[in-house]
KOLFI-552221 format. One record per residue (C-alpha): x, y, z. Coordinates in nm, 2 decimals, decimal comma. Example, Ala and Ser with C-alpha at 12.3 -4.5 7.8 and 13.67 -1.06 7.14 Angstrom:
BEGIN
+--------+--------+--------+
|      u |      v |      w |
+--------+--------+--------+
|   1,23 |  -0,45 |   0,78 |
|   1,37 |  -0,11 |   0,71 |
+--------+--------+--------+
This chain:
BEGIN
+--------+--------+--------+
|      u |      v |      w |
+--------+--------+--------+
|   8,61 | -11,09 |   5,91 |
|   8,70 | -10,99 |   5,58 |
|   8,72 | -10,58 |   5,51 |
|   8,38 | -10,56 |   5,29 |
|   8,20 | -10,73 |   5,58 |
|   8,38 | -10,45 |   5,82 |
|   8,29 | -10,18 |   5,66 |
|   7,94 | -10,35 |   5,59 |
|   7,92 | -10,37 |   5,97 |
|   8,05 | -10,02 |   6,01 |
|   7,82 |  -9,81 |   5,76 |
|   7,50 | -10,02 |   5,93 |
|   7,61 |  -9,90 |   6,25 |
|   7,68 |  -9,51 |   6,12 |
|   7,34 |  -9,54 |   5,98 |
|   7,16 |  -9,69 |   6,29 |
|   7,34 |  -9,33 |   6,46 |
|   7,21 |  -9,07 |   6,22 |
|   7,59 |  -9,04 |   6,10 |
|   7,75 |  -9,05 |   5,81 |
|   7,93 |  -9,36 |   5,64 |
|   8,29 |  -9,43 |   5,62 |
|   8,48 |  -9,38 |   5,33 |
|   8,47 |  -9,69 |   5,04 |
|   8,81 |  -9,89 |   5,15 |
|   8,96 |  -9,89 |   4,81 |
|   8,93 |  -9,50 |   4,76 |
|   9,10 |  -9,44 |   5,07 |
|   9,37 |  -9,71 |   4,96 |
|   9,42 |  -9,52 |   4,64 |
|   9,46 |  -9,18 |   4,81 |
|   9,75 |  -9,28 |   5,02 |
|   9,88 |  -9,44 |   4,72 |
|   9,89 |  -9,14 |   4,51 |
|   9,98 |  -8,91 |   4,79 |
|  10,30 |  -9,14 |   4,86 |
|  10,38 |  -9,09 |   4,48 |
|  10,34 |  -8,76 |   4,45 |
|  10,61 |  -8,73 |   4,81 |
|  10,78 |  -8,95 |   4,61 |
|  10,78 |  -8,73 |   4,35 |
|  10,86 |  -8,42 |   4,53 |
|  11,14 |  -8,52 |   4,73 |
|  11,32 |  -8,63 |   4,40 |
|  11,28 |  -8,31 |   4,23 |
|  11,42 |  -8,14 |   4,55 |
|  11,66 |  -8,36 |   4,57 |
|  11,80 |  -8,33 |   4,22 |
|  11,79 |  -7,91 |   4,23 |
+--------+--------+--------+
């Protein structure tokens, strides 16, 4: 099962329940992505004062 048809699968069922969907898999994707950076980042700048 590829992950479109999972979270297909999964916002049918959150809608069958009266609850709300689960987040888009690329935005979530993206988010850790730019939170790792930005640790990334930070620890650098630490690092270097």
């Amino acid at each position: 099962m590829t992950l479109h048809q999972q979270y297909a699968l999964d916002a049918a069922r959150a809608a069958q329940h009266g609850v709300p969907a689960p987040p888009a898999p690329e935005l979530n994707v993206w988010r850790v992505i730019r939170q790792a950076l930005a640790d990334r980042r930070r620890a650098r700048f630490t690092r270097a004062a």
